[in-house]
PDB file with one MODEL, atoms N, CA, C and O in Angstrom:
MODEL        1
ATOM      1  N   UNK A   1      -1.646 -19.591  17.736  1.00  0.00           N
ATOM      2  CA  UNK A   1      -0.380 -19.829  17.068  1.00  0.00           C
ATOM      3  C   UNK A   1       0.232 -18.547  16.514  1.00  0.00           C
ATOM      4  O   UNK A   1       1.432 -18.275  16.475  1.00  0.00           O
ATOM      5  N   UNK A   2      -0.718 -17.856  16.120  1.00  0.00           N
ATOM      6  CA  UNK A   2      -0.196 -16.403  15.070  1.00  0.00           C
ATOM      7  C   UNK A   2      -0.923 -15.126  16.052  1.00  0.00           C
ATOM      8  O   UNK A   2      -2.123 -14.860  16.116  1.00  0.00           O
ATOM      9  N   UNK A   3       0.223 -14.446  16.782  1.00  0.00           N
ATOM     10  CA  UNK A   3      -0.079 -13.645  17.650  1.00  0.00           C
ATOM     11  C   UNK A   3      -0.963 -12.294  16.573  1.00  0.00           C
ATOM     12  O   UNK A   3      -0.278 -11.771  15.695  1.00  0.00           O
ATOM     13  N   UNK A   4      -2.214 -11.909  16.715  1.00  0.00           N
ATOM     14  CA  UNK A   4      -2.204 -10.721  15.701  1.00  0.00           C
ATOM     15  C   UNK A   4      -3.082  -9.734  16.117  1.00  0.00           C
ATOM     16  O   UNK A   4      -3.244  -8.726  15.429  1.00  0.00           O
ATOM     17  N   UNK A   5      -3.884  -9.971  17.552  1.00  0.00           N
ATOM     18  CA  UNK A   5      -4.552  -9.029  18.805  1.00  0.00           C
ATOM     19  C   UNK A   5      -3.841  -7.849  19.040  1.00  0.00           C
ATOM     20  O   UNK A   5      -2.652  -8.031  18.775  1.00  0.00           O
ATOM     21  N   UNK A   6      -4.078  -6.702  19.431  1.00  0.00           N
ATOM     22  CA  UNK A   6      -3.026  -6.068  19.780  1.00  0.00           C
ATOM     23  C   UNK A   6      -4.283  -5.387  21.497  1.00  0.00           C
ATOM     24  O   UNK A   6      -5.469  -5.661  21.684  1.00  0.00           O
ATOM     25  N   UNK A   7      -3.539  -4.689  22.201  1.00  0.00           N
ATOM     26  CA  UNK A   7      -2.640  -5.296  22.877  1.00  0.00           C
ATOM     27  C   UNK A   7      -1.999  -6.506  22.908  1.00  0.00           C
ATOM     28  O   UNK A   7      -2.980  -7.224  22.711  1.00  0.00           O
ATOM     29  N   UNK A   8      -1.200  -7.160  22.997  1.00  0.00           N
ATOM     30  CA  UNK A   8      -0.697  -8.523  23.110  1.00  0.00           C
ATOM     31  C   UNK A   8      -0.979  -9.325  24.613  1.00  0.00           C
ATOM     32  O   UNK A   8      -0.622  -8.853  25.692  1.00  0.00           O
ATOM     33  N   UNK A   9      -1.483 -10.248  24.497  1.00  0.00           N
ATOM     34  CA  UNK A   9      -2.073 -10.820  25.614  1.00  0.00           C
ATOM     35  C   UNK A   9      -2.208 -12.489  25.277  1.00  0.00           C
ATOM     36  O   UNK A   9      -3.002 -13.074  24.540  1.00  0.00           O
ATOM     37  N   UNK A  10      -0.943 -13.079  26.246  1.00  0.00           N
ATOM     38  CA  UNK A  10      -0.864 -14.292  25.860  1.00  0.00           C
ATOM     39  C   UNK A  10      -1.422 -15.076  26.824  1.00  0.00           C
ATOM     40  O   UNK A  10      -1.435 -14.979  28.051  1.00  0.00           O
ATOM     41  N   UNK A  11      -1.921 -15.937  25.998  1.00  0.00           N
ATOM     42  CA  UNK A  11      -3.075 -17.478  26.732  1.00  0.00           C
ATOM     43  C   UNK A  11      -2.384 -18.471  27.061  1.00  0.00           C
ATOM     44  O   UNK A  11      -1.213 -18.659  26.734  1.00  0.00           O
ATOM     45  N   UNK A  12      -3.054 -19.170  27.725  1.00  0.00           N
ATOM     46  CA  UNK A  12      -2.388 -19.846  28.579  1.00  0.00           C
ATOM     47  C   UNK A  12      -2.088 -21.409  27.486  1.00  0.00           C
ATOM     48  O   UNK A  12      -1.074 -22.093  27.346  1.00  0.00           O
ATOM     49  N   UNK A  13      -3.505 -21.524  26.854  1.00  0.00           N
ATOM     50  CA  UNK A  13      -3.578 -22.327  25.782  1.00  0.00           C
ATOM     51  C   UNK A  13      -3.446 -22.669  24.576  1.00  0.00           C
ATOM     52  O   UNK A  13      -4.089 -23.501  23.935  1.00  0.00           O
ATOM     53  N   UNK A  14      -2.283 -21.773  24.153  1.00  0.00           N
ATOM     54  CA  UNK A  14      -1.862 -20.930  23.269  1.00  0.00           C
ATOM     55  C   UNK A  14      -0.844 -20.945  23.389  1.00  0.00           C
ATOM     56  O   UNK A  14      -0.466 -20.627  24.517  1.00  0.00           O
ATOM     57  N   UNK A  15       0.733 -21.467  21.895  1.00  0.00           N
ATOM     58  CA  UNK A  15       1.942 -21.060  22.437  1.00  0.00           C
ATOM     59  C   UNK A  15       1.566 -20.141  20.847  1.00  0.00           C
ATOM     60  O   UNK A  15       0.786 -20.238  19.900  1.00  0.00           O
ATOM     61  N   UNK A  16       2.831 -19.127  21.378  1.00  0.00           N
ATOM     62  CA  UNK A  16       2.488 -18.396  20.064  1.00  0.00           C
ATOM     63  C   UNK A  16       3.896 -18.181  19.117  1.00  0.00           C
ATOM     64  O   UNK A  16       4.960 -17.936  19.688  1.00  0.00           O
ATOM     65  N   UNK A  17       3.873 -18.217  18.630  1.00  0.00           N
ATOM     66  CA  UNK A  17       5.082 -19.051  17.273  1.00  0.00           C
ATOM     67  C   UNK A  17       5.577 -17.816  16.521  1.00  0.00           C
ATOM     68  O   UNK A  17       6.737 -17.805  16.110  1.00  0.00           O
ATOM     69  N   UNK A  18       4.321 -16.207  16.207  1.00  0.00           N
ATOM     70  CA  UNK A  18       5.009 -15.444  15.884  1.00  0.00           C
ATOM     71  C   UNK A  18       3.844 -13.893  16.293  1.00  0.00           C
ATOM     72  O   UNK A  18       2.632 -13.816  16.493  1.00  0.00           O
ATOM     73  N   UNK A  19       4.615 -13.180  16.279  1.00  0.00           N
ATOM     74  CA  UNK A  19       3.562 -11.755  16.090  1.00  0.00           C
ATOM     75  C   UNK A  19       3.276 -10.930  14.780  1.00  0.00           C
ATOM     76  O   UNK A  19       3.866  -9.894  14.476  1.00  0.00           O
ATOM     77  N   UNK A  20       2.265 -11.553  14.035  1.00  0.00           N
ATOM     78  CA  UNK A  20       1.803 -10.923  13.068  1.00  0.00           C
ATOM     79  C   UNK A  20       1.445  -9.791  12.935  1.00  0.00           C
ATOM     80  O   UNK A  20       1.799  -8.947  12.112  1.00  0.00           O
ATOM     81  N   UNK A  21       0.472  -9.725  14.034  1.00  0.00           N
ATOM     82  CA  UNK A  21      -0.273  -7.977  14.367  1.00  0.00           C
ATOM     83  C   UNK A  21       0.381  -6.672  14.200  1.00  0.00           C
ATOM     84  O   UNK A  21       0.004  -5.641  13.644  1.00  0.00           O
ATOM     85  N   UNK A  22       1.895  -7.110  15.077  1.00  0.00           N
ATOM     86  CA  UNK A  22       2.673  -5.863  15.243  1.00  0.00           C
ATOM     87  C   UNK A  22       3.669  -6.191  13.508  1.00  0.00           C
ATOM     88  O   UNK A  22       4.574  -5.456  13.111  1.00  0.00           O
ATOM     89  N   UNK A  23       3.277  -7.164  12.933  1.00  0.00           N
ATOM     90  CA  UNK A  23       4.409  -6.728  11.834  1.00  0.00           C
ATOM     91  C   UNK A  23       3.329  -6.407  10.765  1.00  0.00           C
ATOM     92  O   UNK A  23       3.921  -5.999   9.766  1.00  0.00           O
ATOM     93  N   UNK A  24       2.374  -6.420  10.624  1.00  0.00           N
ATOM     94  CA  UNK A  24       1.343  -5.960   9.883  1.00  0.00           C
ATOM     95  C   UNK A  24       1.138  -4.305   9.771  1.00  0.00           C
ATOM     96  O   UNK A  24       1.233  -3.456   8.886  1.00  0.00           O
ATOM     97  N   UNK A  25       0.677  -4.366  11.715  1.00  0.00           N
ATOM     98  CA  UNK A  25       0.512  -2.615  11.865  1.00  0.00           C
ATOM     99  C   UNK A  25       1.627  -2.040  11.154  1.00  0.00           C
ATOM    100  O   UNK A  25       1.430  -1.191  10.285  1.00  0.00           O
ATOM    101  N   UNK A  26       3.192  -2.577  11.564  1.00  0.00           N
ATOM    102  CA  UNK A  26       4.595  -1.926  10.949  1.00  0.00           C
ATOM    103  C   UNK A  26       4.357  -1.739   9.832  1.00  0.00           C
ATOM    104  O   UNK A  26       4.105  -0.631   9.357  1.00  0.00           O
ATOM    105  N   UNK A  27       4.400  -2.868   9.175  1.00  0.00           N
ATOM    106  CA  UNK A  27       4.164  -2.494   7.534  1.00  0.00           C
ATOM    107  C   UNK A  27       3.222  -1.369   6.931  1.00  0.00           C
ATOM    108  O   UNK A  27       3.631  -0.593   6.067  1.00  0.00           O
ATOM    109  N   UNK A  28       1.878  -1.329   7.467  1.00  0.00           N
ATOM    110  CA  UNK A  28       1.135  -0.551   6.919  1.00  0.00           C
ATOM    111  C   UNK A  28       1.475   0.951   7.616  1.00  0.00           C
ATOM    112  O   UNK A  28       1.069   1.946   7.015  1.00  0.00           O
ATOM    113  N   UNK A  29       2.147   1.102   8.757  1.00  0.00           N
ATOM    114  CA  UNK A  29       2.761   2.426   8.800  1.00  0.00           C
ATOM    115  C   UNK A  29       3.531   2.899   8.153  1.00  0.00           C
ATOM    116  O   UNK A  29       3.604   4.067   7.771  1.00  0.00           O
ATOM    117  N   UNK A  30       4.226   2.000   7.948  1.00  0.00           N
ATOM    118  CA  UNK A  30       5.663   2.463   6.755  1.00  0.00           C
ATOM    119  C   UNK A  30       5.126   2.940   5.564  1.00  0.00           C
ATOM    120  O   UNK A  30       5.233   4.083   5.119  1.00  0.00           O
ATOM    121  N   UNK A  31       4.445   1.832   4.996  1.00  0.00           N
ATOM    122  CA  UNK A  31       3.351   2.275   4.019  1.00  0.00           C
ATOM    123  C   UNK A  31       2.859   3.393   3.907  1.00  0.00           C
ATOM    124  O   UNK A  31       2.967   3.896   2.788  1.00  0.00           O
ATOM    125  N   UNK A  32       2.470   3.834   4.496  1.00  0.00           N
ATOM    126  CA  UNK A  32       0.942   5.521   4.496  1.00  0.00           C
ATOM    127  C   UNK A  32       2.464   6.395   4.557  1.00  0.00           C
ATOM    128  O   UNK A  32       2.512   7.129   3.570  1.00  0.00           O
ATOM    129  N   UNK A  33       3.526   6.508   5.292  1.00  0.00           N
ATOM    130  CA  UNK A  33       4.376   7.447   5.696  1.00  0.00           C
ATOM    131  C   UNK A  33       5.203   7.224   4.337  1.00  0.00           C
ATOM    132  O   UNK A  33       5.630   8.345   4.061  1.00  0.00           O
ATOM    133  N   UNK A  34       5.487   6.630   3.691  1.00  0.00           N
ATOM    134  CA  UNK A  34       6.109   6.594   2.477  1.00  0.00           C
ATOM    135  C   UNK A  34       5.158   7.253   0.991  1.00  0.00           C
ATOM    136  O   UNK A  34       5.461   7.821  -0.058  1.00  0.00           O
ATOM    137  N   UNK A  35       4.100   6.861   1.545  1.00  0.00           N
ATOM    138  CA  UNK A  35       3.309   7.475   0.141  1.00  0.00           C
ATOM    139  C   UNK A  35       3.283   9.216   0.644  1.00  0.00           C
ATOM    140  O   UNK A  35       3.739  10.031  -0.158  1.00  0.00           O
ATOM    141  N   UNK A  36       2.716   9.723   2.029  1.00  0.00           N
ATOM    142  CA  UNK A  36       2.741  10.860   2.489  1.00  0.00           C
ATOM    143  C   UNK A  36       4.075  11.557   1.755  1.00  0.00           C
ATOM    144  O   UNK A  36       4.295  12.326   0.819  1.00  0.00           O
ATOM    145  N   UNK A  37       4.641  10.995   2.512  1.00  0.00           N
ATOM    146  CA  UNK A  37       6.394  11.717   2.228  1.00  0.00           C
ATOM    147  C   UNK A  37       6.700  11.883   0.910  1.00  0.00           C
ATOM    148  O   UNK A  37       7.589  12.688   0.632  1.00  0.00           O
ATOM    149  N   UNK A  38       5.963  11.093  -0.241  1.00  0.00           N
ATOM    150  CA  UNK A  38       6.566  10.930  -1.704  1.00  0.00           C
ATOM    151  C   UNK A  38       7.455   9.878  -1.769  1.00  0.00           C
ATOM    152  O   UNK A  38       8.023  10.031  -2.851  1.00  0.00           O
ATOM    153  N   UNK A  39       7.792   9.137  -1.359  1.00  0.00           N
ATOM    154  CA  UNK A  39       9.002   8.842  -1.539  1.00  0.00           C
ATOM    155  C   UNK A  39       8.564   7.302  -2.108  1.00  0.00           C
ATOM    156  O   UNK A  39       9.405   6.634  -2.710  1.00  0.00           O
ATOM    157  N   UNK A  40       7.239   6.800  -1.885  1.00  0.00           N
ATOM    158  CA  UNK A  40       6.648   5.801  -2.870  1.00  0.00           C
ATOM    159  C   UNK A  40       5.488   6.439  -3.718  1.00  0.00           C
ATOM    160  O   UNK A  40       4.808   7.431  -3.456  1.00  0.00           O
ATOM    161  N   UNK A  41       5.447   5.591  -4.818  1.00  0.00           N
ATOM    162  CA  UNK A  41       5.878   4.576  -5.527  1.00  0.00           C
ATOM    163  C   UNK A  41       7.234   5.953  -5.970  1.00  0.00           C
ATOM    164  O   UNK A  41       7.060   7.168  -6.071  1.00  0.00           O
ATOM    165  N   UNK A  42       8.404   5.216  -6.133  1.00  0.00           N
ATOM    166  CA  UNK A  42       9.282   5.950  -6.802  1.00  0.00           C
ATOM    167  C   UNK A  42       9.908   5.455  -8.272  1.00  0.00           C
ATOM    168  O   UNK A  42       9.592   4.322  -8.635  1.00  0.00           O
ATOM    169  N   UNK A  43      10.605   6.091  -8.961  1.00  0.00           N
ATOM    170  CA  UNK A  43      11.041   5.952 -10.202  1.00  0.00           C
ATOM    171  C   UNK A  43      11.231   4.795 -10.914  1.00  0.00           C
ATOM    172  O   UNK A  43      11.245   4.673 -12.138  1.00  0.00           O
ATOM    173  N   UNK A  44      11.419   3.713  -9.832  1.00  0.00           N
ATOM    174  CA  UNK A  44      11.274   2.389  -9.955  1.00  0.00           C
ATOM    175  C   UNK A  44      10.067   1.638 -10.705  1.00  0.00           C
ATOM    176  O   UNK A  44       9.934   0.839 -11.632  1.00  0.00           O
ATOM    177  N   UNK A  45       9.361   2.252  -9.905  1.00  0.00           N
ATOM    178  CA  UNK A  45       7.981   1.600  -9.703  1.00  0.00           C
ATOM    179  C   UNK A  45       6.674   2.546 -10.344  1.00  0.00           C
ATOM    180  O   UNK A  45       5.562   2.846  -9.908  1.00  0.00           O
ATOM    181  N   UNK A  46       7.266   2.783 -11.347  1.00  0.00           N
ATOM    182  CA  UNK A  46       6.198   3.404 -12.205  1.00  0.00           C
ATOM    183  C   UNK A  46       6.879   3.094 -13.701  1.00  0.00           C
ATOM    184  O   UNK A  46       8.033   2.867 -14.063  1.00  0.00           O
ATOM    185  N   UNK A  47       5.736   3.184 -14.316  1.00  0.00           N
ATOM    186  CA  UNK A  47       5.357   2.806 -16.164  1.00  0.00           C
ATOM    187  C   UNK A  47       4.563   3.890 -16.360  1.00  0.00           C
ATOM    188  O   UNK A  47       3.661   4.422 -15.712  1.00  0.00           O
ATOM    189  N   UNK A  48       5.358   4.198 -17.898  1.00  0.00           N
ATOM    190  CA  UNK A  48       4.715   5.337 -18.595  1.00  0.00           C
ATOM    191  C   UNK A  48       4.127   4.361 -20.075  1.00  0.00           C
ATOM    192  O   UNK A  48       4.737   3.622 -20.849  1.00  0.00           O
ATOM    193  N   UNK A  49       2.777   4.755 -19.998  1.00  0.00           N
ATOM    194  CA  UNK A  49       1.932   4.607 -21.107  1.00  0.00           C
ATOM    195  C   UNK A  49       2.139   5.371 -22.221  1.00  0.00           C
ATOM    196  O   UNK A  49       2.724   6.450 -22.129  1.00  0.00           O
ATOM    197  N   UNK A  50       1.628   4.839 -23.531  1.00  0.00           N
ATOM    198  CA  UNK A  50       1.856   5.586 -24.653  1.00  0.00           C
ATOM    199  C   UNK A  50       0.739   6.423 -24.576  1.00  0.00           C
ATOM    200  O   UNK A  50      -0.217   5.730 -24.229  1.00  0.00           O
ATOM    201  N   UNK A  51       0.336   7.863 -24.775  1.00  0.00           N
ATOM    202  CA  UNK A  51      -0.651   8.682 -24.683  1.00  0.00           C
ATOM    203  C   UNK A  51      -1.923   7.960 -25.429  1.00  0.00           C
ATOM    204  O   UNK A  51      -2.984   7.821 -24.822  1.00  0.00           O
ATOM    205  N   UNK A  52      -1.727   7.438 -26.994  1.00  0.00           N
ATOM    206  CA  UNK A  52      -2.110   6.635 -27.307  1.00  0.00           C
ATOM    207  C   UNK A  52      -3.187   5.624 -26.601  1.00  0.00           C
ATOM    208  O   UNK A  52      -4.405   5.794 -26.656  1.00  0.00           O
ATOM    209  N   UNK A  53      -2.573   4.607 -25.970  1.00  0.00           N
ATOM    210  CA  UNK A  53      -2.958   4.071 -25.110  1.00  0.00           C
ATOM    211  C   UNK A  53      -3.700   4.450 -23.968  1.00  0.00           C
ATOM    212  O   UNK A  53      -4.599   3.755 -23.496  1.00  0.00           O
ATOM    213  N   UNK A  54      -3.364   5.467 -23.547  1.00  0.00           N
ATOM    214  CA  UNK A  54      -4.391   5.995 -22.185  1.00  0.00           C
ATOM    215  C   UNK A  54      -5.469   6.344 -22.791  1.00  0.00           C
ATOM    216  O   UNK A  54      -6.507   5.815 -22.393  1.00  0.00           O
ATOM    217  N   UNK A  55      -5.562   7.504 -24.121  1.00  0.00           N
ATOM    218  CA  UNK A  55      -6.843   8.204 -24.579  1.00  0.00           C
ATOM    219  C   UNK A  55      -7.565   6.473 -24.713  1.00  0.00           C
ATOM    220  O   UNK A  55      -8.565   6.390 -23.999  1.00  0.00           O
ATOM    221  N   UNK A  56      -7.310   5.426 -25.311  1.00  0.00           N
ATOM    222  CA  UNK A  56      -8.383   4.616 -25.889  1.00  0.00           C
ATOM    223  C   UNK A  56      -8.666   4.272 -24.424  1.00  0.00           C
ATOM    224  O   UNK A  56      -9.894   4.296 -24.351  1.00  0.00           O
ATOM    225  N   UNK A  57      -8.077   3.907 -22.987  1.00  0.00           N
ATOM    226  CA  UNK A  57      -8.576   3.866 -21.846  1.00  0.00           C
ATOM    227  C   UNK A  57      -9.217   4.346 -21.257  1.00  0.00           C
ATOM    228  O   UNK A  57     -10.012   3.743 -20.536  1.00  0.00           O
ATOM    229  N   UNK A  58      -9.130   5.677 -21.327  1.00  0.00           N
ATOM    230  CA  UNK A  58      -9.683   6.844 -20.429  1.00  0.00           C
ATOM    231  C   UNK A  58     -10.579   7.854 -21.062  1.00  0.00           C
ATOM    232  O   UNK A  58     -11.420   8.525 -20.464  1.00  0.00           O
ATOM    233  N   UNK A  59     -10.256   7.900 -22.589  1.00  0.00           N
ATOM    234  CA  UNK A  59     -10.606   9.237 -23.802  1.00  0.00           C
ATOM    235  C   UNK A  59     -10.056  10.047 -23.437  1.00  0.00           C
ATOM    236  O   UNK A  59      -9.391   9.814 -22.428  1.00  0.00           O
ATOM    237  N   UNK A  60     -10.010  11.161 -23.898  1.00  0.00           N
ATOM    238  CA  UNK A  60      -9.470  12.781 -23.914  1.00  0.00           C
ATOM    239  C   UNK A  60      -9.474  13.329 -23.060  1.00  0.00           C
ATOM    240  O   UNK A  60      -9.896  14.468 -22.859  1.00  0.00           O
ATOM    241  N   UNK A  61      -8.852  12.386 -22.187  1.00  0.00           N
ATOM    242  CA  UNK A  61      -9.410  13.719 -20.693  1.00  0.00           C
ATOM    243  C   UNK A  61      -9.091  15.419 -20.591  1.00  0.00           C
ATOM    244  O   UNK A  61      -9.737  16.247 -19.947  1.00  0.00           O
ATOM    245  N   UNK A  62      -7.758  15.668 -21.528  1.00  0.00           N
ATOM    246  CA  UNK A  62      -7.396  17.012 -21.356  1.00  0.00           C
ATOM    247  C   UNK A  62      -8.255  17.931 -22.150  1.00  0.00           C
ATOM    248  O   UNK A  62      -8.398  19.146 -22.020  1.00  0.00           O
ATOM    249  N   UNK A  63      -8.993  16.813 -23.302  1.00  0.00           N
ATOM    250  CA  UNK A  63      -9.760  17.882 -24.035  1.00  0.00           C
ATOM    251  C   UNK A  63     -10.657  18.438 -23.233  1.00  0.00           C
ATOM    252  O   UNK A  63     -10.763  19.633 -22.958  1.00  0.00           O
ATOM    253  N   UNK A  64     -11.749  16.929 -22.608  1.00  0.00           N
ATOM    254  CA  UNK A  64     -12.672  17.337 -21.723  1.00  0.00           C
ATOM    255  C   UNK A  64     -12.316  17.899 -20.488  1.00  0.00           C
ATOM    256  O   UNK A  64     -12.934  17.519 -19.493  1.00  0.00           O
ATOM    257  N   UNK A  65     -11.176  18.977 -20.344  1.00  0.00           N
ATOM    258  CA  UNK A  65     -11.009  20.086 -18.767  1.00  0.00           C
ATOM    259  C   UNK A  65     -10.138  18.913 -17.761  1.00  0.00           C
ATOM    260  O   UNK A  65      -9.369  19.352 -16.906  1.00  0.00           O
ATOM    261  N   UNK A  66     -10.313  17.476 -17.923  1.00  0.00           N
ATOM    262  CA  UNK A  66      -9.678  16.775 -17.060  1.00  0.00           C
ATOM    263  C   UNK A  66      -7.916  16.699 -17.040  1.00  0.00           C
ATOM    264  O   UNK A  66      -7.240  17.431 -17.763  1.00  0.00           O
ATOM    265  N   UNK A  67      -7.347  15.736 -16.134  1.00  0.00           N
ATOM    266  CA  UNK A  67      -6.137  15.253 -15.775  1.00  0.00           C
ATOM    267  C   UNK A  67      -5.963  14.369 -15.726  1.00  0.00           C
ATOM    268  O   UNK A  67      -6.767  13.663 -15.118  1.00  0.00           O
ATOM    269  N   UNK A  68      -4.787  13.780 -16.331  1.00  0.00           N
ATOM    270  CA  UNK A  68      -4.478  12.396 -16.228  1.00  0.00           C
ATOM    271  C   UNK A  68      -3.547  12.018 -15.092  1.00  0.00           C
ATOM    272  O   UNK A  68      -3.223  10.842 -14.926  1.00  0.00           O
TER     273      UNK A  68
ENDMDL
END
């Protein structure tokens, strides 16, 4: 019913209703090439924590040489 093999190779016993596979692979290309590029997550899609808040999450990372 849900085409999602790739090559695509249709059965005889089998009608197939949609192609998942190839809109999956799409998506997750777009995906990797958007994070590569920068261009996700963008300005949208990010939250800034109160420093506050991160040290009781994480502790001091800058004291201890780290990065947040």
């Amino acid at each position: 019913m849900l085409q999602y093999s790739s090559p695509y190779r249709e059965k005889k016993f089998v009608k197939t209703y949609s192609d998942i596979g190839t809109l999956i692979r799409d998506s997750i290309g777009q995906y990797v090439k958007d994070v590569k590029d920068r261009s996700f997550p963008g300005e949208e899609r990010v939250f800034k924590a109160d420093e506050n808040v991160v040290e009781r999450l994480y502790g001091n990372a800058k004291a201890k040489g780290g990065t947040l």
